[in-house]
PyMOL Python script that loads the backbone (N, CA, C, O; Angstrom):
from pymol import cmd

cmd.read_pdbstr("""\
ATOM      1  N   UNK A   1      11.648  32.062   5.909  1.00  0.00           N
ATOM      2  CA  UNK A   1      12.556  31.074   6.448  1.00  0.00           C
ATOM      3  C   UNK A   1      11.961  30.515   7.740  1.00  0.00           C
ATOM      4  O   UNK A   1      11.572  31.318   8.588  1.00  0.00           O
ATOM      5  N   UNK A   2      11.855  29.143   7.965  1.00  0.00           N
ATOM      6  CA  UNK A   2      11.492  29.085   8.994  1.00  0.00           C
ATOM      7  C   UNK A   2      13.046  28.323   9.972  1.00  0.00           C
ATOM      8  O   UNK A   2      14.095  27.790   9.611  1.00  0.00           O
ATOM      9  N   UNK A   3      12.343  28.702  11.477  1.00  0.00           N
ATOM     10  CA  UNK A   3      13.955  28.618  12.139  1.00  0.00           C
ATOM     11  C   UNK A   3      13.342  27.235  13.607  1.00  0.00           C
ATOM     12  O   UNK A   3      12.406  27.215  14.407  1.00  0.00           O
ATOM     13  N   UNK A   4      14.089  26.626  13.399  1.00  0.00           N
ATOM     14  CA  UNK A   4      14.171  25.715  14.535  1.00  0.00           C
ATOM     15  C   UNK A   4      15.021  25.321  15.668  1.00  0.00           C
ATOM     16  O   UNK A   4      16.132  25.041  15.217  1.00  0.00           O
ATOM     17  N   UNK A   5      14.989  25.207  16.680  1.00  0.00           N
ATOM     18  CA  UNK A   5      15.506  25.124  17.554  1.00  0.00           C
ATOM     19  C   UNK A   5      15.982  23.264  17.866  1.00  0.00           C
ATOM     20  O   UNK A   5      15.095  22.508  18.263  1.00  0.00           O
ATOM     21  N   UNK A   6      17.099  22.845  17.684  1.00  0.00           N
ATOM     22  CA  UNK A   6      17.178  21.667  17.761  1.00  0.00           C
ATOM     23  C   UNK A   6      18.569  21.606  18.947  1.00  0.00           C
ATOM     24  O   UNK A   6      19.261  22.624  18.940  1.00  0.00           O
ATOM     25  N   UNK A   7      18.858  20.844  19.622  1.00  0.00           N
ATOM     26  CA  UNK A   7      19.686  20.523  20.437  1.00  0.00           C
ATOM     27  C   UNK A   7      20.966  19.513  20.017  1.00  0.00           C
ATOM     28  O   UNK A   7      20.656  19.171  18.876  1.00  0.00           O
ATOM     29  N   UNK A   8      22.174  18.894  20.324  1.00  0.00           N
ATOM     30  CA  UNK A   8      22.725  18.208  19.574  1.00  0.00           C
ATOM     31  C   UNK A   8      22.361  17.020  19.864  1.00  0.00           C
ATOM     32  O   UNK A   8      22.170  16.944  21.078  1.00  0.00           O
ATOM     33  N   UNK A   9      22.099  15.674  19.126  1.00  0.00           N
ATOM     34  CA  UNK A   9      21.104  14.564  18.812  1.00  0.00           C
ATOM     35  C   UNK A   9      19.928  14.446  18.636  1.00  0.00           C
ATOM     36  O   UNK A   9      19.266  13.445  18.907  1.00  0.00           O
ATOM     37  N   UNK A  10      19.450  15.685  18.054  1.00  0.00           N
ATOM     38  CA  UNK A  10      18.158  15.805  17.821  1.00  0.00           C
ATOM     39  C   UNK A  10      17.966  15.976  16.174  1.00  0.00           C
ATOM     40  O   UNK A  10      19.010  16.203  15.562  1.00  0.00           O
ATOM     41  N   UNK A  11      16.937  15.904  15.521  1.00  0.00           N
ATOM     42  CA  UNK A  11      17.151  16.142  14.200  1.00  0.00           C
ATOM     43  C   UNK A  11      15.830  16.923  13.536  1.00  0.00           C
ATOM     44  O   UNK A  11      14.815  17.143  14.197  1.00  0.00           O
ATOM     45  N   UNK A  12      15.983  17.302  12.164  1.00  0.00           N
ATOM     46  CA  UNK A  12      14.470  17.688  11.396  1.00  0.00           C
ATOM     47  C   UNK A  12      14.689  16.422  10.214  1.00  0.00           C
ATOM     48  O   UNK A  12      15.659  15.815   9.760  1.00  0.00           O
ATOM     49  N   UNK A  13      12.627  16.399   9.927  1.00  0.00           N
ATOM     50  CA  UNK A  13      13.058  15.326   8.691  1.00  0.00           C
ATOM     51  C   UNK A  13      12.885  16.145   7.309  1.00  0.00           C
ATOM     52  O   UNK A  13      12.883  17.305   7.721  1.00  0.00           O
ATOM     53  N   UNK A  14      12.768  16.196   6.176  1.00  0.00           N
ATOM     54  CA  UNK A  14      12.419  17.188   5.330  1.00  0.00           C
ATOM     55  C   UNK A  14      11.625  15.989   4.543  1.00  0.00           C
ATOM     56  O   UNK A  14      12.241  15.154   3.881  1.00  0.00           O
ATOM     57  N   UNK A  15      10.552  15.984   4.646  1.00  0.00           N
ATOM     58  CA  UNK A  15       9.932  14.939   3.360  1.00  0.00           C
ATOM     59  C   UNK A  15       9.959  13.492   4.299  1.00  0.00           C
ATOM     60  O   UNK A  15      10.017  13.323   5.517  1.00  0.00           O
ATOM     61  N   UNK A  16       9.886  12.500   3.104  1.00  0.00           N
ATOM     62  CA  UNK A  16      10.145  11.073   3.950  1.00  0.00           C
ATOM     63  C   UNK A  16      11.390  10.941   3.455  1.00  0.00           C
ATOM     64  O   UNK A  16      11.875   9.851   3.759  1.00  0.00           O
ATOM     65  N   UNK A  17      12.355  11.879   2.574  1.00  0.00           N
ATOM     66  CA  UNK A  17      13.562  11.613   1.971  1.00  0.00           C
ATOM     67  C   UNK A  17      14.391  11.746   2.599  1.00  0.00           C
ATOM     68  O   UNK A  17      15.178  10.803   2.683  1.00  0.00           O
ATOM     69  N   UNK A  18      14.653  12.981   3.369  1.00  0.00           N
ATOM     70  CA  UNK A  18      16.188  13.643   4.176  1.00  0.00           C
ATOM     71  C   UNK A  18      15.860  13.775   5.408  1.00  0.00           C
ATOM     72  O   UNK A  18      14.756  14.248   5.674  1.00  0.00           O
ATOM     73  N   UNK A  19      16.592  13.454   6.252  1.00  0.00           N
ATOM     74  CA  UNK A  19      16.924  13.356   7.982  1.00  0.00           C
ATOM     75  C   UNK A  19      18.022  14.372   8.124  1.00  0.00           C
ATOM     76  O   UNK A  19      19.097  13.979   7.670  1.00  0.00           O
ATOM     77  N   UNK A  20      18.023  15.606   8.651  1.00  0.00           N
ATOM     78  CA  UNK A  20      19.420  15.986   9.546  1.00  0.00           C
ATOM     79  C   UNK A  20      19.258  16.034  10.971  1.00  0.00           C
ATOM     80  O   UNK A  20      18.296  16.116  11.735  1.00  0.00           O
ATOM     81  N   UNK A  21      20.358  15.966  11.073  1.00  0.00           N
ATOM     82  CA  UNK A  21      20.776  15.346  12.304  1.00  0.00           C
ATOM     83  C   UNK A  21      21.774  16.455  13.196  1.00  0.00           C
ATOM     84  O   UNK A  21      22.795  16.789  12.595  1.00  0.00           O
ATOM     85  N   UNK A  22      21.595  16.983  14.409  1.00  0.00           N
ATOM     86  CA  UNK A  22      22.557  17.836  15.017  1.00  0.00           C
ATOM     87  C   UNK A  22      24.052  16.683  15.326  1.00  0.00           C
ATOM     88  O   UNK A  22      24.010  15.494  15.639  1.00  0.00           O
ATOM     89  N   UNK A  23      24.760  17.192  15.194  1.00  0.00           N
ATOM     90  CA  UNK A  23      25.917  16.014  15.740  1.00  0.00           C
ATOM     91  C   UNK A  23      26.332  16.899  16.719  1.00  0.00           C
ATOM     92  O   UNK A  23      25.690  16.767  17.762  1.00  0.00           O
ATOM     93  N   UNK A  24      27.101  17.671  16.740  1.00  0.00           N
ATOM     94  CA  UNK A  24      27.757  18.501  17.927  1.00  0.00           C
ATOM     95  C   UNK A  24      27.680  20.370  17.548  1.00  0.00           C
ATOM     96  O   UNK A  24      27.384  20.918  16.487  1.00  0.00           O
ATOM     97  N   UNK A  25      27.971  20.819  18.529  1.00  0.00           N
ATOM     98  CA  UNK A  25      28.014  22.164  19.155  1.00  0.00           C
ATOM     99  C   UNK A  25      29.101  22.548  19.525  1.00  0.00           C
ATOM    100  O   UNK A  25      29.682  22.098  20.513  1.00  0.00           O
ATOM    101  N   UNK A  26      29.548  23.475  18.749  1.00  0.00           N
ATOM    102  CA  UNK A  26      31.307  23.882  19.603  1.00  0.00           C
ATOM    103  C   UNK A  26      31.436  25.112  19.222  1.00  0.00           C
ATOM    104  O   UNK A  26      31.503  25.474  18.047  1.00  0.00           O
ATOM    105  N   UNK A  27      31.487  25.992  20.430  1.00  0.00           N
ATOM    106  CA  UNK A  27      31.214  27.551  20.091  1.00  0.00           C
ATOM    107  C   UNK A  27      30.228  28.097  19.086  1.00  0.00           C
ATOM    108  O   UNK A  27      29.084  28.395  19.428  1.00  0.00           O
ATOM    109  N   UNK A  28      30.608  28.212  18.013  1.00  0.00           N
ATOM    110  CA  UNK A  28      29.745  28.731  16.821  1.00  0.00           C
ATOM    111  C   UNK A  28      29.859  27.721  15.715  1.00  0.00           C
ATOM    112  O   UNK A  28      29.876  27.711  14.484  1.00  0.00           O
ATOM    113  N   UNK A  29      29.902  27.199  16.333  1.00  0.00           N
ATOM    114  CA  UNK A  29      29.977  26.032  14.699  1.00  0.00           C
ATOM    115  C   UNK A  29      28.902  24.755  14.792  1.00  0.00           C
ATOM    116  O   UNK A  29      28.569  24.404  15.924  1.00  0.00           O
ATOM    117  N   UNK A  30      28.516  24.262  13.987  1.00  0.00           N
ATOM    118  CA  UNK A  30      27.477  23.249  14.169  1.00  0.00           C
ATOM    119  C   UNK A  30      27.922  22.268  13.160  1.00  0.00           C
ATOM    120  O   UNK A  30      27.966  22.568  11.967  1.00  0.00           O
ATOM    121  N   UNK A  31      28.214  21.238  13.554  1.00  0.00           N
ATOM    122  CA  UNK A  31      28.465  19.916  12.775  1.00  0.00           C
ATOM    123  C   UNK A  31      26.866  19.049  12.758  1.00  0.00           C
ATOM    124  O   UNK A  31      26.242  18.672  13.751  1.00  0.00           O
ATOM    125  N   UNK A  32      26.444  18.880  11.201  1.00  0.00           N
ATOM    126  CA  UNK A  32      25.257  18.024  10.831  1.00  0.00           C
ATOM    127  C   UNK A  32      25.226  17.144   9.888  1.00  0.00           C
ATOM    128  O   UNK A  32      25.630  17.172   8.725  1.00  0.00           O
ATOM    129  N   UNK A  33      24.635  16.256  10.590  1.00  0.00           N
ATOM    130  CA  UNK A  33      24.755  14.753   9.613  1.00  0.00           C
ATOM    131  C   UNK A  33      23.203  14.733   8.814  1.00  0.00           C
ATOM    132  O   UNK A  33      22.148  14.855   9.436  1.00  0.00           O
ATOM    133  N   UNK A  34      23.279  14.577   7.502  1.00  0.00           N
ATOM    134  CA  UNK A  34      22.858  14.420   6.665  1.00  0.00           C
ATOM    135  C   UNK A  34      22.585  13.154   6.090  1.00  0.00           C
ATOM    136  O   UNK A  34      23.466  12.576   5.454  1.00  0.00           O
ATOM    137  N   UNK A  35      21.332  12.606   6.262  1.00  0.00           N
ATOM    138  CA  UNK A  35      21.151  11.116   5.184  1.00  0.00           C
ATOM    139  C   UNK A  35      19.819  11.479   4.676  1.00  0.00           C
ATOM    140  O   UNK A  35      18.774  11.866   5.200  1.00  0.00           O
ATOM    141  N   UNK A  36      20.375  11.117   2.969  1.00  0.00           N
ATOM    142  CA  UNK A  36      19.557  11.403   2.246  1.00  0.00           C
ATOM    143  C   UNK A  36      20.186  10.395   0.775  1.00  0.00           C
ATOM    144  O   UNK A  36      21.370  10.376   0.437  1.00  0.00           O
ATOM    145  N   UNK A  37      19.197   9.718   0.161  1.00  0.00           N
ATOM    146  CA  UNK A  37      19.485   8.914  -0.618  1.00  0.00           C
ATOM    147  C   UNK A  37      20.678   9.414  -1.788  1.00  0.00           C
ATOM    148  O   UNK A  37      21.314  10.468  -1.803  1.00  0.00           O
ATOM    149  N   UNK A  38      20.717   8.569  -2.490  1.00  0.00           N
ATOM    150  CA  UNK A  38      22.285   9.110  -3.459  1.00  0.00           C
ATOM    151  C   UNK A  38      22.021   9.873  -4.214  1.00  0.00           C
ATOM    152  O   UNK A  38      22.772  10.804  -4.509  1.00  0.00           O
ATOM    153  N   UNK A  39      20.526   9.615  -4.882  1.00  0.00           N
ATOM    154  CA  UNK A  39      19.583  10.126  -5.725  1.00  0.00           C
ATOM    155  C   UNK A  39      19.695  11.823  -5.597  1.00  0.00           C
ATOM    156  O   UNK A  39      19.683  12.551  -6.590  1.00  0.00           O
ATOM    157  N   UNK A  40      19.803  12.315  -4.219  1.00  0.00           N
ATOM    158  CA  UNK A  40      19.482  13.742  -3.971  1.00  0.00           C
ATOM    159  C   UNK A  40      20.561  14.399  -3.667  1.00  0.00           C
ATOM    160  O   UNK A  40      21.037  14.172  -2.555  1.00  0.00           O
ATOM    161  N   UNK A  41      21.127  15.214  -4.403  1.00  0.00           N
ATOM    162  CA  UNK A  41      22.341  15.750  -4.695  1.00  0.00           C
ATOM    163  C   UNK A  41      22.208  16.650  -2.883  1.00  0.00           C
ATOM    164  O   UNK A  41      21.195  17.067  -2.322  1.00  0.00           O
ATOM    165  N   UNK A  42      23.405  16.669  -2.493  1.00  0.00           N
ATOM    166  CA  UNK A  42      23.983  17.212  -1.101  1.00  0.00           C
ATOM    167  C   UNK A  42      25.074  18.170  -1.284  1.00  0.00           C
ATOM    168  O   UNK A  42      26.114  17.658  -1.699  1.00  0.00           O
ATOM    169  N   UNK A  43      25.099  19.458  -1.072  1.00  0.00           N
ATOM    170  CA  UNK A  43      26.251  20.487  -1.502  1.00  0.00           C
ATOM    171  C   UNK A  43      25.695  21.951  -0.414  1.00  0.00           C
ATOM    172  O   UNK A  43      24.645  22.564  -0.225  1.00  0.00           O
ATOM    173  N   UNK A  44      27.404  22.012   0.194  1.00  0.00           N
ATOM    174  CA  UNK A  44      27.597  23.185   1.125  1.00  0.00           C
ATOM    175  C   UNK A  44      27.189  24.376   0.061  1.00  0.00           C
ATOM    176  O   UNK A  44      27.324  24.220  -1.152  1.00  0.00           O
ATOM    177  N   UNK A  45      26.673  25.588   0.655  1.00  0.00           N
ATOM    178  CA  UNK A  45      26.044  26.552  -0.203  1.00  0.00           C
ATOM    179  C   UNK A  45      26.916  27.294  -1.146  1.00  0.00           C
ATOM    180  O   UNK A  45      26.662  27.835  -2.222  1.00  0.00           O
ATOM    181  N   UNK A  46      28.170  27.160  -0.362  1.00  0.00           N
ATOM    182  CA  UNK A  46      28.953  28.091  -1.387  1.00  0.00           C
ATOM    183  C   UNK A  46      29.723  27.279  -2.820  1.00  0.00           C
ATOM    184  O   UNK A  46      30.323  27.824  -3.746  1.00  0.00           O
ATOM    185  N   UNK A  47      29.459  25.845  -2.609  1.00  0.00           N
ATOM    186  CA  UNK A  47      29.997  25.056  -3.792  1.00  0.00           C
ATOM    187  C   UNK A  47      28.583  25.029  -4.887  1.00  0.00           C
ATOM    188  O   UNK A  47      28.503  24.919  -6.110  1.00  0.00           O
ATOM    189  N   UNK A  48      27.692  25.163  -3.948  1.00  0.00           N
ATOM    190  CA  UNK A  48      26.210  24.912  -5.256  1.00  0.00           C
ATOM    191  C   UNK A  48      26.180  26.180  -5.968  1.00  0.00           C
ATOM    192  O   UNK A  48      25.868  26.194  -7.158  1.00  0.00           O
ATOM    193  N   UNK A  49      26.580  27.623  -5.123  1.00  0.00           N
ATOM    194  CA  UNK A  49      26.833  28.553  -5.519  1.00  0.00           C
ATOM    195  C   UNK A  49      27.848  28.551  -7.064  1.00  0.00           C
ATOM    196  O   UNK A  49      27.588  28.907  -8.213  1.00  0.00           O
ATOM    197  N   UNK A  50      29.060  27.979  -6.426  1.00  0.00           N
ATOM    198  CA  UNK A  50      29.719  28.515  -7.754  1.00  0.00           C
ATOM    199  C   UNK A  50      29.646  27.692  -8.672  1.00  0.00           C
ATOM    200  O   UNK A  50      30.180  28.070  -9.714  1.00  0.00           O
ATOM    201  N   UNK A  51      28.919  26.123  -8.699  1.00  0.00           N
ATOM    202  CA  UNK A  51      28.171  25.378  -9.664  1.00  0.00           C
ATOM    203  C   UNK A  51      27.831  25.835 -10.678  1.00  0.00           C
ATOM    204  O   UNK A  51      28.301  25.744 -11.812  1.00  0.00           O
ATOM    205  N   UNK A  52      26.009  26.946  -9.814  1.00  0.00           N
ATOM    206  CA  UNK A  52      25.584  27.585 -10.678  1.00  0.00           C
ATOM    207  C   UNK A  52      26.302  29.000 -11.509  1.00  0.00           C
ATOM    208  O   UNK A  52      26.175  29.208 -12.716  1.00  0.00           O
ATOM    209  N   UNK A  53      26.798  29.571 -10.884  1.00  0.00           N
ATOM    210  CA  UNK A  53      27.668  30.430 -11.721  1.00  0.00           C
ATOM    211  C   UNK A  53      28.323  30.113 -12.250  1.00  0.00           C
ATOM    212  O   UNK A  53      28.788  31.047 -12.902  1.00  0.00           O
ATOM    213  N   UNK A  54      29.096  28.614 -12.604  1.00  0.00           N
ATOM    214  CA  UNK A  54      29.947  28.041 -13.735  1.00  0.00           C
ATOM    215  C   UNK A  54      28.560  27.444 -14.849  1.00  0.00           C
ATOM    216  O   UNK A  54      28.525  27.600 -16.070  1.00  0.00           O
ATOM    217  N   UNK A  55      27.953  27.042 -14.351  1.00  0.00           N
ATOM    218  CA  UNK A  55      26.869  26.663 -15.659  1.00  0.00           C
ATOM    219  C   UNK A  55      25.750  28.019 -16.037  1.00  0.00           C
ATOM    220  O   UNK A  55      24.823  27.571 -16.712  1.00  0.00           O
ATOM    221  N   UNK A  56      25.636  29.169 -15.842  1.00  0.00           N
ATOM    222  CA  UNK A  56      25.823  30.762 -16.320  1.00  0.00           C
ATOM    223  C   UNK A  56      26.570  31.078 -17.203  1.00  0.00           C
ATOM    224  O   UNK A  56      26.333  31.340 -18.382  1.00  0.00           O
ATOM    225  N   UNK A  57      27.929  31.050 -16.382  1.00  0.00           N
ATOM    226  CA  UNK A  57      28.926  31.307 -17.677  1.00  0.00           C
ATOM    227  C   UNK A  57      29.098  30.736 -18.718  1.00  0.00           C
ATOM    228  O   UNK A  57      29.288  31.293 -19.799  1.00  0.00           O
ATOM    229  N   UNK A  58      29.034  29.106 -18.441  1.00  0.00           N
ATOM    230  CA  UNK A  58      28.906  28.186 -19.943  1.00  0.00           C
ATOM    231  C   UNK A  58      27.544  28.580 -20.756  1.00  0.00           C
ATOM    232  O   UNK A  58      27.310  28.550 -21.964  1.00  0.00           O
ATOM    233  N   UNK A  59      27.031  28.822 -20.054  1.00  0.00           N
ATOM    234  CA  UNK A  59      25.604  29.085 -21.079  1.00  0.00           C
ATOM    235  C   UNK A  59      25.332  30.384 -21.670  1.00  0.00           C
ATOM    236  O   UNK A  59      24.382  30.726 -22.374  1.00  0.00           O
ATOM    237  N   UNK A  60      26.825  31.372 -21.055  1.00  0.00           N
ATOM    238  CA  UNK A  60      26.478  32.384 -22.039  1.00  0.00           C
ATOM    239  C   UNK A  60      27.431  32.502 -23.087  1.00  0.00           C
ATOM    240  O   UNK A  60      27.487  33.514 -23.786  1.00  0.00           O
ATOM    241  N   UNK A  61      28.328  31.333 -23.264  1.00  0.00           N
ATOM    242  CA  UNK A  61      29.407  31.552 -23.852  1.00  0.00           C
ATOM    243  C   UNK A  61      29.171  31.294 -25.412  1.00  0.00           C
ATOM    244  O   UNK A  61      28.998  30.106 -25.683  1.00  0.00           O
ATOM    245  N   UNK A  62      29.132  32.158 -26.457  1.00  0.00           N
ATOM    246  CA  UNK A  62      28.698  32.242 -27.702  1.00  0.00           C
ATOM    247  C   UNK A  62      29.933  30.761 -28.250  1.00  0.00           C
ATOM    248  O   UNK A  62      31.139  31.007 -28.236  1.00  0.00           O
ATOM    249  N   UNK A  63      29.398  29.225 -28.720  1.00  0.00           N
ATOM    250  CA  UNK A  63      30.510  28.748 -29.611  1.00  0.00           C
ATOM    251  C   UNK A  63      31.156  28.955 -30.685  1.00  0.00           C
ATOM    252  O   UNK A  63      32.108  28.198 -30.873  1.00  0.00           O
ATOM    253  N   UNK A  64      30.852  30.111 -31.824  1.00  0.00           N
ATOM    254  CA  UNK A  64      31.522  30.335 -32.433  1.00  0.00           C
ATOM    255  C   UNK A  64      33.033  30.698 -31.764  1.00  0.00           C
ATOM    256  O   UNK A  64      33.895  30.147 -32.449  1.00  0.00           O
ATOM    257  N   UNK A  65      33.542  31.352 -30.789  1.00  0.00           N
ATOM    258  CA  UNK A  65      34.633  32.201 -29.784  1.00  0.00           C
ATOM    259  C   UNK A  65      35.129  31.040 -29.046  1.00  0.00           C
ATOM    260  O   UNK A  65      35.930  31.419 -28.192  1.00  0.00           O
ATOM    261  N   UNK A  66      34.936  29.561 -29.042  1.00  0.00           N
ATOM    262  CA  UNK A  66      35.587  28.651 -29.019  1.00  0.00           C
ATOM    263  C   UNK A  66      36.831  27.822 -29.689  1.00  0.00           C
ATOM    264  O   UNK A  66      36.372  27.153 -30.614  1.00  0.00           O
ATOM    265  N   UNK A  67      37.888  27.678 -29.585  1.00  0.00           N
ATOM    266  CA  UNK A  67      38.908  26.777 -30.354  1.00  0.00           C
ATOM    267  C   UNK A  67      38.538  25.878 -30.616  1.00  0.00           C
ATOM    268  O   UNK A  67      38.042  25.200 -29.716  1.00  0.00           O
ATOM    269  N   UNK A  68      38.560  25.419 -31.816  1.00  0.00           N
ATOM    270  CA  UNK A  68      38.138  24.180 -33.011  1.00  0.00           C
ATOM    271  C   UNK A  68      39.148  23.264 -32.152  1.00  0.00           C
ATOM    272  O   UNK A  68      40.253  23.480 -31.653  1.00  0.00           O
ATOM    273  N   UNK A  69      38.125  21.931 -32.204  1.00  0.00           N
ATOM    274  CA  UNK A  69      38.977  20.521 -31.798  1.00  0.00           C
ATOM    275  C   UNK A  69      40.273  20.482 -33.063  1.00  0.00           C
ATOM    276  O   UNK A  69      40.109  20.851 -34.226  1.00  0.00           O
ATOM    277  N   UNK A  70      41.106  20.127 -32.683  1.00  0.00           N
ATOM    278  CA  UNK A  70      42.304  19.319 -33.541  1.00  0.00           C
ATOM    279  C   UNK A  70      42.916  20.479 -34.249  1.00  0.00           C
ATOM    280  O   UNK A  70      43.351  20.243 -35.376  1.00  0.00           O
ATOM    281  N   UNK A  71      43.044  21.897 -33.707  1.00  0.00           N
ATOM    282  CA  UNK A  71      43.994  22.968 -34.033  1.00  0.00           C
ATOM    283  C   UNK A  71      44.731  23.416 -32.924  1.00  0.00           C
ATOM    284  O   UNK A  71      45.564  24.312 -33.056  1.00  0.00           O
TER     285      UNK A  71
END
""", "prot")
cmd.dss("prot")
cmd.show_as("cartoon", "prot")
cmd.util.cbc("prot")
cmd.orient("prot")
C-alpha cells in the first residue's frame, strides 16, 4: 500500500483518468472529491464489497432450484 500525505486542497492523480481531491478535515473523517470520467465505475468499499458478494451468490446458484417464469 502506498500512503500519502495530502493536506485539504491538495490532491493525487491516478493515471491521466482520476483526480482526488482532499476537500475537508474534520476530526477523523475526510471528505474527497473524486473526478473521474463516467466510463470508470466509482463505489465506497463496502457497496463494491457487497456487489461482489451478490454476483458470488448468483453465480453459485444452480438454475434448475429456480421458479419457472409463469407458475
Amino acid at each position: 500500500m502506498l500512503v500519502i500525505t495530502r493536506k485539504s486542497g491538495e490532491g493525487i492523480c491516478l493515471g491521466d483518468d482520476v483526480k482526488i481531491t482532499v476537500l475537508e478535515i474534520t476530526g477523523s473523517t475526510v471528505r474527497l472529491g473524486i473526478e473521474a470520467s463516467r466510463e470508470i465505475p466509482v463505489y465506497r468499499e463496502e457497496i463494491w464489497e457487497a456487489v461482489k458478494e451478490e454476483n458470488r451468490a448468483a453465480a453459485q446458484t444452480n438454475l434448475k432450484d429456480l421458479p419457472k417464469a409463469g407458475r
